[in-house]
C-alpha positions as CSV (number, residue, x, y, z in Angstrom):
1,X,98.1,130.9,93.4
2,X,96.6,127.5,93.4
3,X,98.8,125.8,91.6
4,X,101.7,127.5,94.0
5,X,99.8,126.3,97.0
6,X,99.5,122.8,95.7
7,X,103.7,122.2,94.7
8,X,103.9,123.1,98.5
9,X,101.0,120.4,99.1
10,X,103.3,118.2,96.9
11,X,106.5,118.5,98.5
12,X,105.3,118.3,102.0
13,X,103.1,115.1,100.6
14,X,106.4,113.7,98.7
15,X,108.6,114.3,102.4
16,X,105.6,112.1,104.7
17,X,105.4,109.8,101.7
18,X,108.9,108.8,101.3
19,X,109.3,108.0,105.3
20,X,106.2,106.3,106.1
21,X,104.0,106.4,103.0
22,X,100.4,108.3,103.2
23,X,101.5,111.0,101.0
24,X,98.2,110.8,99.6
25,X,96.2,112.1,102.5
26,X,97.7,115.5,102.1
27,X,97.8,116.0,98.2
28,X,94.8,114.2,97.3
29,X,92.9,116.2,99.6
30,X,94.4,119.5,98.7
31,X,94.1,118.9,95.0
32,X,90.5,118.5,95.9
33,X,90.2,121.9,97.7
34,X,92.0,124.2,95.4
35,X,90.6,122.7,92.6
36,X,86.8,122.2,93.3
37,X,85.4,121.9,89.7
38,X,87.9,119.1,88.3
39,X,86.2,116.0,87.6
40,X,87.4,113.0,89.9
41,X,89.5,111.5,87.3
42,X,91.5,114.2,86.3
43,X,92.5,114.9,90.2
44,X,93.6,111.2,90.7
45,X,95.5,110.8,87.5
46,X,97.5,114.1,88.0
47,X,97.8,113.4,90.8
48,X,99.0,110.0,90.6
49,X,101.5,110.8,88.0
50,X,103.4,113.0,90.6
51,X,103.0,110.5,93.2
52,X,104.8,107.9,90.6
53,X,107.5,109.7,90.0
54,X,108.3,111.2,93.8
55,X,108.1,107.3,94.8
56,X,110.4,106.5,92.4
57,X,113.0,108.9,93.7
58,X,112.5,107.9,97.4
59,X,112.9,103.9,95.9
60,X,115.5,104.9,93.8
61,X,117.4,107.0,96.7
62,X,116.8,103.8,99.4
63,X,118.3,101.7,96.7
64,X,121.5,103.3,97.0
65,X,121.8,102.6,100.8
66,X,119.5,100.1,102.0
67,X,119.5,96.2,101.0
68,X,116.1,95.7,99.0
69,X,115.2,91.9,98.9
70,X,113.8,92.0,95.2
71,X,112.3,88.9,95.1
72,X,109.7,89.3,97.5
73,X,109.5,92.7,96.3
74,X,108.7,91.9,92.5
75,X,106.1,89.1,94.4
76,X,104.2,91.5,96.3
77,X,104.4,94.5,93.4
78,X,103.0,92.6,90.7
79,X,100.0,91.0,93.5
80,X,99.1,94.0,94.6
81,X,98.6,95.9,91.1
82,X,96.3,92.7,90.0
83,X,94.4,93.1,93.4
84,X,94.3,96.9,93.3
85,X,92.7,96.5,89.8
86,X,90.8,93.7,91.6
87,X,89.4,96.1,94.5
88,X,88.5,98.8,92.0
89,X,85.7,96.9,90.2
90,X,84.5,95.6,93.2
91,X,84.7,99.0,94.3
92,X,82.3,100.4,91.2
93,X,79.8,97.5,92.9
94,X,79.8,98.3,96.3
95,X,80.2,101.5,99.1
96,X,83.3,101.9,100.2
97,X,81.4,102.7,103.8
98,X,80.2,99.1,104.1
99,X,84.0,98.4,104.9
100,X,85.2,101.5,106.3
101,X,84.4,101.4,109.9
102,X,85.9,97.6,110.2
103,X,88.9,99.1,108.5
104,X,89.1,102.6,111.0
105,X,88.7,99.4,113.9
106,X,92.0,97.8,112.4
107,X,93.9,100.9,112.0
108,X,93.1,102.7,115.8
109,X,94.2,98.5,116.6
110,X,97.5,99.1,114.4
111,X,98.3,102.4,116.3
112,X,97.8,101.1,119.4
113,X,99.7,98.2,119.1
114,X,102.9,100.3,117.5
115,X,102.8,103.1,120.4
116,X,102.8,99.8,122.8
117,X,105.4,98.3,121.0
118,X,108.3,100.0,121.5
119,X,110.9,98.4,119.7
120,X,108.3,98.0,116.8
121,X,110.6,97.9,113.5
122,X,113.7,98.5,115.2
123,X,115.5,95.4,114.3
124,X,115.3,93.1,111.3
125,X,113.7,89.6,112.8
126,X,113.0,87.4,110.0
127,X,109.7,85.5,110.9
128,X,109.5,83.9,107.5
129,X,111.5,81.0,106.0
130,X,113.2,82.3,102.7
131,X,111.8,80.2,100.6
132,X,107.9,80.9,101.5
133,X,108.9,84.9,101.8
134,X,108.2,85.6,98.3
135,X,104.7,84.1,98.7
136,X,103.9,85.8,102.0
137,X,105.2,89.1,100.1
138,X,103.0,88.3,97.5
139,X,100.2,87.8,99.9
140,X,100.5,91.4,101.8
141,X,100.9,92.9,98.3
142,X,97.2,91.4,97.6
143,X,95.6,92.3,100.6
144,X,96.8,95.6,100.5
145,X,97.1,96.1,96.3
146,X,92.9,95.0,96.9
147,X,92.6,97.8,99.8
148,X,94.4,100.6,97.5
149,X,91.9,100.0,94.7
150,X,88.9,99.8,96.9
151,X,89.5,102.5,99.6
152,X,92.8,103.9,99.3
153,X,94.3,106.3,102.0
154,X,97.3,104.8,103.6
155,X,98.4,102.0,101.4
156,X,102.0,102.6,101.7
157,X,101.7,102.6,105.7
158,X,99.8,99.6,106.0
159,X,102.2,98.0,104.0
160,X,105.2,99.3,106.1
161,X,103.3,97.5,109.0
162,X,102.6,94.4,106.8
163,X,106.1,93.9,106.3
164,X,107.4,95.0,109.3
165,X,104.9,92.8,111.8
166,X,104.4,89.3,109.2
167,X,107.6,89.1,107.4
168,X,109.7,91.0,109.9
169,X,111.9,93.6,108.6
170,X,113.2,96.8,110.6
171,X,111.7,99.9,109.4
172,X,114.4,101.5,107.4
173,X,114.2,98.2,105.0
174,X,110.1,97.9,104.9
175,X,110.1,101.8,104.0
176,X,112.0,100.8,100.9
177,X,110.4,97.3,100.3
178,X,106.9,99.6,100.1
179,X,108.3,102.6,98.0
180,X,109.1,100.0,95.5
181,X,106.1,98.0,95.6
182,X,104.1,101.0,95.4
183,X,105.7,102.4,92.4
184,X,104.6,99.4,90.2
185,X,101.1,99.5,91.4
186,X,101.1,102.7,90.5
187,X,102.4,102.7,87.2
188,X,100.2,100.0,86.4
189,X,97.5,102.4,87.3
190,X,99.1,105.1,85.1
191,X,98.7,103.0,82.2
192,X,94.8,103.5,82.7
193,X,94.9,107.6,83.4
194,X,97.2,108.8,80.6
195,X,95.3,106.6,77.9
196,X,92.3,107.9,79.0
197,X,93.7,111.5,78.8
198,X,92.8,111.8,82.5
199,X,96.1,113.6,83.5
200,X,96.9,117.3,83.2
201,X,100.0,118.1,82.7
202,X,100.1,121.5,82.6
203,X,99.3,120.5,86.9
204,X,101.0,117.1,87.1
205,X,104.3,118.0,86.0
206,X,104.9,121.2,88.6
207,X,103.9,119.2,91.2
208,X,105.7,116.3,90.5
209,X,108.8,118.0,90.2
210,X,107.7,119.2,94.2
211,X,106.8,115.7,95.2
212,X,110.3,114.7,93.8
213,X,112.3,117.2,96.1
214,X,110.3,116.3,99.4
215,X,110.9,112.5,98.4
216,X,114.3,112.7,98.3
217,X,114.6,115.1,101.1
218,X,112.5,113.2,103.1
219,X,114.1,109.2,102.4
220,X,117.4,110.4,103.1
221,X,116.5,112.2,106.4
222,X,114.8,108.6,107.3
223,X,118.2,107.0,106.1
224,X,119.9,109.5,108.3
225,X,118.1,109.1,111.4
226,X,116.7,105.5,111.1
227,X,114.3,103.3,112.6
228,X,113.5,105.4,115.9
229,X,112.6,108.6,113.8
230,X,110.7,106.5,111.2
231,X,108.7,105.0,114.1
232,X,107.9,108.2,115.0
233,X,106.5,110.0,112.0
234,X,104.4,106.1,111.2
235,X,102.6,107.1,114.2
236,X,101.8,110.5,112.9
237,X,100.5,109.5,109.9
238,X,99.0,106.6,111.2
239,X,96.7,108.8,113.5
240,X,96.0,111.2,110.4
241,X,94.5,107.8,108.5
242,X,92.3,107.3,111.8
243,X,90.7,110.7,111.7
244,X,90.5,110.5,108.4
245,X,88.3,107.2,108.0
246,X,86.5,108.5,111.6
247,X,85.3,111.2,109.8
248,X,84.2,109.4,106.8
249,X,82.4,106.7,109.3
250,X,80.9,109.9,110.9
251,X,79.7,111.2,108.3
252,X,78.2,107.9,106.7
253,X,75.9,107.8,109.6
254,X,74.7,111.3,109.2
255,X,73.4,110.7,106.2
């Protein structure tokens, strides 16, 4: 029964992911609860094997109908999986809650500014010149590569926003730019987990198949219904990543 409760985790976790990224807020989470007594490792390189895969799908399916601009992708992929090594061992040093109620302040700051905004990501406005835009890429992929490895939650969103708000790309295109900027972080972190004999396949590979289905079922209802629809569920998400870190802060101080 757990593991049938966690492919419907997965696939609802592979749909969000796919459109707006944060994925992991509902599997992680749910892999946690229905499996209380696996060590911390195991979870996150399970999971992370299913995530892998189910980004590739949505990457692979956005491929096929939306214009990637691979250079600045390749930039900010290979930045982010140094940085997200990077914030990992700084990480193992410090508490993530020394930085987590500055970063709940930026994200309630994100939402706010993207309900304002209406035509937030609705049209492609290049704000770079093409010749720094790999470097800028590169840049976001840091910032945010250094975030994944030190806090987490959300990296795919906040680097929607990155790309859509600095570089300038409508929503349909920075969905895809962050699918596939996500995927090689995250099989540069898989490296680490299956050499370690962190993952278990025996869970991974059920709900990876599940995260796969609700990937591609989720990118090409985002293809399908475009930037409006993909602002819509951003702000979902985005407001599930606030009451996430909120509790966290909350809880930080009760201790």
């Amino acid at each position: 029964m757990e593991l049938y409760l966690l492919c419907l985790f997965a696939f609802l976790a592979g749909f969000i992911d796919s459109i707006v990224g944060g994925g992991g807020l509902v599997q992680v989470p749910a892999f946690f609860v229905l499996y209380p007594t696996l060590p911390v490792p195991n979870v996150i390189g399970s999971n992370r094997i299913a995530s892998a895969v189910g980004t590739s799908v949505a990457a692979w399916n956005y491929g096929r109908k939306v214009r990637i601009p691979w250079e600045p992708v390749l930039y900010a992929g290979l930045s982010s999986a140094v940085f997200s090594y990077l914030g990992a061992t700084v990480q193992s040093m410090l508490p993530s809650s020394v930085l987590k109620p500055i970063i709940l302040a930026l994200i309630i700051a994100i939402a706010i500014y993207t309900y304002l905004k209406k035509d937030f990501g609705q049209h492609e406005r290049l704000r770079i010149d093409a010749q720094r835009l790999p470097l800028w890429a590169a840049g976001i992929g840091a910032l945010l590569g250094f975030y994944n490895g030190f806090v987490g939650p959300g990296t795919g969103s906040l680097l929607m926003f990155g790309f859509v708000s600095v570089i300038g790309y409508n929503l349909l295109t920075a969905s895809a730019v962050s699918k596939v900027v996500n995927v090689i972080a995250d099989v540069a972190s898989l490296v680490f987990f299956i050499t370690h004999k962190y993952v278990l396949f025996h869970i991974a590979l059920p709900i990876m198949v599940f995260n796969v289905a609700g990937s591609y079922v989720g990118s090409h209802m985002a293809m399908l219904r475009g930037n409006a629809f993909i602002r819509k569920v951003f702000l979902v998400v985005v407001a599930g990543i606030v009451l996430r870190f909120g509790w966290d802060v909350l809880q930080s101080f009760g201790k």
